[in-house]
C-alpha positions in Angstrom: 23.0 -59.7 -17.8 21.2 -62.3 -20.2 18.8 -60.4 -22.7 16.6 -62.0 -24.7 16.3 -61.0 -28.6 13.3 -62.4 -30.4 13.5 -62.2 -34.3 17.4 -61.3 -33.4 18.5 -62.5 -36.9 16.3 -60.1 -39.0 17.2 -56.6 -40.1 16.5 -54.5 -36.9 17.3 -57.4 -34.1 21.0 -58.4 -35.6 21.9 -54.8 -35.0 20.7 -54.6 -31.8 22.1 -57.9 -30.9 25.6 -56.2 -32.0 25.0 -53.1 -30.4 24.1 -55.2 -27.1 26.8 -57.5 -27.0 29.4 -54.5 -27.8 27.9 -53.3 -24.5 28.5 -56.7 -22.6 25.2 -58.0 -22.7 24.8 -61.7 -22.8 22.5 -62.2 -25.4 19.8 -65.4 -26.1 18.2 -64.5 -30.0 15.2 -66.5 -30.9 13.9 -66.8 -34.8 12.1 -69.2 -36.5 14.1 -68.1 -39.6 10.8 -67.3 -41.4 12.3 -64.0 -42.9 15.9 -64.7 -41.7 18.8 -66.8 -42.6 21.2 -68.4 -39.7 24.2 -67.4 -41.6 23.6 -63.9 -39.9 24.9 -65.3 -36.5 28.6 -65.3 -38.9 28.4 -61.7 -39.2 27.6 -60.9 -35.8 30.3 -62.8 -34.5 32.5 -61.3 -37.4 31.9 -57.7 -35.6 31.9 -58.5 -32.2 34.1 -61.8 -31.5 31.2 -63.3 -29.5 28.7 -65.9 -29.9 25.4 -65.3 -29.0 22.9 -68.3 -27.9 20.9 -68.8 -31.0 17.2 -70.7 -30.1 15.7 -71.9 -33.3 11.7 -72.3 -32.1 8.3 -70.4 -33.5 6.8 -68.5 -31.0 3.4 -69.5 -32.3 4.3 -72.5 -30.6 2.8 -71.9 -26.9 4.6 -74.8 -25.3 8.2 -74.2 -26.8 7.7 -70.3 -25.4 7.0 -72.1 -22.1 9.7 -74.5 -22.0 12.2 -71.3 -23.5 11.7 -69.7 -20.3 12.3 -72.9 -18.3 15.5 -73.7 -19.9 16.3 -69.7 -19.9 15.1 -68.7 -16.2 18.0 -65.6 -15.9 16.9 -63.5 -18.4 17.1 -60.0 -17.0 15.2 -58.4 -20.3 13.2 -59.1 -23.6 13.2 -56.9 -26.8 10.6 -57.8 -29.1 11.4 -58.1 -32.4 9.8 -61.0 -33.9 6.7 -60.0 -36.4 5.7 -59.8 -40.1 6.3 -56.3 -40.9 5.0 -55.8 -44.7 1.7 -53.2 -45.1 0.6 -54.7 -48.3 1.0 -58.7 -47.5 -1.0 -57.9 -44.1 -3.8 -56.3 -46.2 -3.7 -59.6 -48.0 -3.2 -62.2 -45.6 -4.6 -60.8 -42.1 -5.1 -63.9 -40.3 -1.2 -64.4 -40.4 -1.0 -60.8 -39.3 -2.7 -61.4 -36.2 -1.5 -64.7 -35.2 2.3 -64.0 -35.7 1.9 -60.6 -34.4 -0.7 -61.0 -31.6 -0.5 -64.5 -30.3 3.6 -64.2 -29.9 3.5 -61.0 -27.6 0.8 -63.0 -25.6 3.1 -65.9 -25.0 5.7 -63.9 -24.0 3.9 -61.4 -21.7 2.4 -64.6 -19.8 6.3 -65.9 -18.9 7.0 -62.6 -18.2 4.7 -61.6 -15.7 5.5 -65.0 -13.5 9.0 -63.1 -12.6 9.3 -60.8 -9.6 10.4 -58.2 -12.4 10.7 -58.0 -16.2 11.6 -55.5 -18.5 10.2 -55.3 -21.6 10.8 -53.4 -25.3 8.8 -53.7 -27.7 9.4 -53.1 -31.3 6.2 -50.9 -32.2 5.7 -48.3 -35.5 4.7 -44.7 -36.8 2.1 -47.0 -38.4 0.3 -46.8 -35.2 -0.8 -42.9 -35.5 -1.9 -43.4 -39.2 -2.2 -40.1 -41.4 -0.5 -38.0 -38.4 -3.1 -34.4 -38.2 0.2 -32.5 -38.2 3.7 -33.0 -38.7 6.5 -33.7 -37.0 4.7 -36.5 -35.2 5.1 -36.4 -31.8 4.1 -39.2 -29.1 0.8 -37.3 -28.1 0.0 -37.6 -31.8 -4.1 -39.1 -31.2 -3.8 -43.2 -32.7 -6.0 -42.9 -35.6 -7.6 -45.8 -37.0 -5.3 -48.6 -38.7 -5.0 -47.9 -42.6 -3.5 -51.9 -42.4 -3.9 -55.2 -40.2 0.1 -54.6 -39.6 -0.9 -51.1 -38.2 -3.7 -52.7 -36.1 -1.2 -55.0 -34.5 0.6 -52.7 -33.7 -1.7 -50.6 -32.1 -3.2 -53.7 -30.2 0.1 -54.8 -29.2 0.2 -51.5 -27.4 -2.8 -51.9 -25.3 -1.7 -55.4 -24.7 1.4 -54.1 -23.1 -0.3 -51.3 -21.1 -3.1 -53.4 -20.1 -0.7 -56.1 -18.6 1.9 -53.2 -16.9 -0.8 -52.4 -15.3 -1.6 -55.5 -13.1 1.9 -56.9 -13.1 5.4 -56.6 -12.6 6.3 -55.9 -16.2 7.8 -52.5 -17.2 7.9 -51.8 -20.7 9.4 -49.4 -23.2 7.5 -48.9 -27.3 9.9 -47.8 -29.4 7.8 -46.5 -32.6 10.3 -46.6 -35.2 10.0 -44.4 -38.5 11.8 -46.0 -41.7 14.8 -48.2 -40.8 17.5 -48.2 -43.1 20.8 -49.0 -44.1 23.5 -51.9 -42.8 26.3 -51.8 -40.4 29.5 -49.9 -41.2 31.2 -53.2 -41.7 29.1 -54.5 -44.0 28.7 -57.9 -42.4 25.2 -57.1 -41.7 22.6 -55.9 -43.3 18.8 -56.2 -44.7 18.3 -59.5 -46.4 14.9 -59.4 -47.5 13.3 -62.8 -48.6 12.2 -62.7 -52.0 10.8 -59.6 -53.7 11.5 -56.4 -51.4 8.8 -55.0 -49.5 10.1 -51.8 -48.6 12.0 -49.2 -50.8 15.8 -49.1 -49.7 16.6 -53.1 -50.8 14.0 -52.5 -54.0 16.7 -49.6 -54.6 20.0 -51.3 -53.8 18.8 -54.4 -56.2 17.4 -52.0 -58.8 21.2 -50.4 -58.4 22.6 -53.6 -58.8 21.0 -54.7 -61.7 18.6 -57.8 -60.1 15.3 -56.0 -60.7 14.8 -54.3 -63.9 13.2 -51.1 -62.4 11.7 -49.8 -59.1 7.9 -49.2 -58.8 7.8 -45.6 -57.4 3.8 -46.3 -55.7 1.6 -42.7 -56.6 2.6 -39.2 -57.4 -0.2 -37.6 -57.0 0.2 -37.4 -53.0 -0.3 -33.3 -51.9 3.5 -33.4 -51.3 6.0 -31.2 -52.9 7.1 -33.7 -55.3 3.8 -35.7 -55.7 5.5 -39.0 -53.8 5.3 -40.1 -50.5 7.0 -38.7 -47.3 9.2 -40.9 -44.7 11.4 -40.5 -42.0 14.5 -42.8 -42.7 16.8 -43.8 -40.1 19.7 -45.5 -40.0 19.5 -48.9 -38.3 22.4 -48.7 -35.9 21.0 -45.3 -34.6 17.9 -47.8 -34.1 19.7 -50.4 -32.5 21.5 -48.2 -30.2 18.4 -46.8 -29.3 17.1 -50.2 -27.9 20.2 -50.2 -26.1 19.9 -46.9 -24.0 15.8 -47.7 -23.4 16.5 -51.4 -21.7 19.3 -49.8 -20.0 16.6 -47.5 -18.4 14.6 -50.5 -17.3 17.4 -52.0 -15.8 18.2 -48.6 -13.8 14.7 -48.2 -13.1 14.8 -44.5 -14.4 11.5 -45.1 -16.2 9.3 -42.7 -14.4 6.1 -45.0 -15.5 5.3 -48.3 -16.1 4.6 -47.5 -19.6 6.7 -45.0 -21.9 6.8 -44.1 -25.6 9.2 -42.7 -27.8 9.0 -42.1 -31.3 12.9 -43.4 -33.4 13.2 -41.3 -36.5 15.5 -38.3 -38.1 13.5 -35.8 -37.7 13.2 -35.0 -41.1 10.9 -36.6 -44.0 12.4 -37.4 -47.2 10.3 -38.0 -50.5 10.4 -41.2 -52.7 12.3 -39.5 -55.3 14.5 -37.6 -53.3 15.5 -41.2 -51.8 16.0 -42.5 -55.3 18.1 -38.8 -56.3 20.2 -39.6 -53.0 21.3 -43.1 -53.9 22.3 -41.9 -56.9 24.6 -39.4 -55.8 26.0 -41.9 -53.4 26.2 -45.3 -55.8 27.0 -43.0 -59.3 23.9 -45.3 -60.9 21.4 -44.2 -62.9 17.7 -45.5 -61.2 15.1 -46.5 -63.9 12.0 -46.6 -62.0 8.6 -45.7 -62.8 5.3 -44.6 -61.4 2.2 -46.8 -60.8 -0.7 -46.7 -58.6 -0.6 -46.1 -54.5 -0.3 -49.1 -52.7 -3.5 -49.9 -50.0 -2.9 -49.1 -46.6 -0.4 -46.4 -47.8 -0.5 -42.5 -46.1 0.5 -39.4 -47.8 3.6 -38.8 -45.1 5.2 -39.8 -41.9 8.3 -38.0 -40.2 9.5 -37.7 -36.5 9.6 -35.3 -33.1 11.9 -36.9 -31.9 12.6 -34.1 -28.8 11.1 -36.9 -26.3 13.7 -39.1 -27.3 16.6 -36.9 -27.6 16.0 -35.3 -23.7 14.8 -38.2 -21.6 16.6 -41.2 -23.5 19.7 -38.7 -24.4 19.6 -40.5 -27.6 19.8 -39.3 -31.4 20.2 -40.2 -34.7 23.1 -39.2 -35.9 23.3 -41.1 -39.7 22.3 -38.5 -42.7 20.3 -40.1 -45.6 23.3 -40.4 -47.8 25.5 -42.2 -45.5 22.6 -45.0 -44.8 22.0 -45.4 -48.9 25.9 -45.4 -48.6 26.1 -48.4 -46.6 23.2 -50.2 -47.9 24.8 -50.2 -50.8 28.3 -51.7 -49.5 25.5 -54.6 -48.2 24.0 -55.0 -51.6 27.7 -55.0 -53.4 29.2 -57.3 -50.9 26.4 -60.1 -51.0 26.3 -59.9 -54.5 29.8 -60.9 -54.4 
């Protein structure tokens, strides 16, 4: 079966495109190598022995969507990957937010719903239920208002889905994902971030390895036990495999609605510093990092229930926090090579 990957060379969507084609999926990845490099493709083909069909297009770009699925006419599923991901540049820029985010899904969803079935995962977030009333967080959490235009895509993206499940033959699957983290065992791929980091893990690694002078630990005056914020951190190929087993429950038609949720995470939150003690222990450095204001758009803490996930999808994350700072930092070494 031909599955289509978009963003399939960034962090989350190389995984998944290993994880797939380890399962003997034929994979199609589109990128428009925004916030991705095509030198990926080397290390997916380094863990698996197998090529995948690499599209180079923007899916801004209604036409080239169009002509995609021309060219492409076989493809059994689409996991969504493709979207600018960082809180702070979307509170900056949210124009960008809502084209990339918005228009693409759009594009895609109007191809899809001309086939006599689609199946459909899209890469959603914990950003959609805001600062969660209680915690763990589970998928009947109420959506609270956006704190970010990243959040609000999200959340739109959503309704989009639903909206269009509705009145078509489209199935879909949200994965909300907590913190991804981490790189594959092998080390041949891994997160690659563009520039300065936007999210902690690669500020750490790089702090570890000497390329940024210190990390920016963002508030400790949050009402946790430590004073810094809470996350749920997950390893990516626990992610990836997730993706995996949910369009494998499209395909089977074991979905029991047109629409289902599951929340991605641990289970358990972890603080800012208790990150930056763990990847310590694991790498033997010493982290200088200090504290300076909260970010905007940034909550007080985020972790998982992931029992919905574990029963119906028979999926679980089984990667401790140590063991993902471990191989992020085989990434970092091995690139810094």
């Amino acid at each position: 079966m031909k599955v289509l990957v978009t963003g399939g060379l960034g962090f989350i969507g190389s995984h998944t495109v290993v994880e797939l084609q380890n399962e003997g999926f034929e994979v199609v990845i589109i990128d428009n190598l925004s916030n991705s490099s095509e030198e990926v493709l080397k290390g997916i083909v380094a863990i698996t022995a197998k090529m995948p069909i690499f599209e180079k297009l923007d899916l801004r770009e209604k036409k080239s969507v169009q002509d995609f699925f021309k060219k492409h006419d076989d493809i059994s599923g689409v996991i969504h990957f493709a979207a600018s991901k960082a809180v702070g540049e979307s509170v900056e820029n949210p124009l960008l937010y809502y084209e990339n985010n918005i228009n693409t899904l759009v594009y895609l969803l109007q191809e899809l719903q001309q086939k006599p079935e689609a199946h459909f995962i899209f890469s959603s977030s914990c950003t959609v239920y805001g600062q969660a009333e209680t915690m763990p967080i589970t998928e009947d959490a109420s959506i609270q208002t956006a704190m970010s235009p990243y959040g609000n895509t999200k959340q739109i993206g959503e309704e989009i889905i639903t909206d269009v499940a509705k009145v078509t033959n489209v199935n879909a699957i949200l994965l909300r994902y907590f913190n991804p983290v981490g790189s594959h065992p092998s080390a041949e791929i891994g997160e690659l971030p563009i520039g300065v980091p936007q999210n902690l893990v690669p500020f750490i690694t790089q702090t570890g390895f000497g390329l940024r002078e210190q990390l920016s630990v963002y508030g400790d005056d949050y009402p946790t036990p430590d004073g810094t914020a809470i996350r749920d951190y997950i390893h990516v190929v626990d992610l990836a495999k997730a993706h995996v087993v949910a369009l494998q429950r499209l395909l089977s038609k074991k979905n029991e609605t047109k629409v289902e949720t599951f929340n991605l995470g641990t289970g358990t939150g972890s603080s800012v510093l208790e990150v930056i003690q763990a990847f310590e222990k694991v790498s033997g450095k010493k982290l200088p990092y200090k504290i300076v204001p909260r970010r905007e758009g940034d909550i007080t803490e985020a972790y998982a229930n992931t029992d919905k996930a574990n029963k119906i999808l028979g999926w679980k994350a089984k990667s401790t926090l140590e063991e993902s700072l471990a191989s992020a930092w085989k990434w970092e070494q091995k690139i810094r090579e």
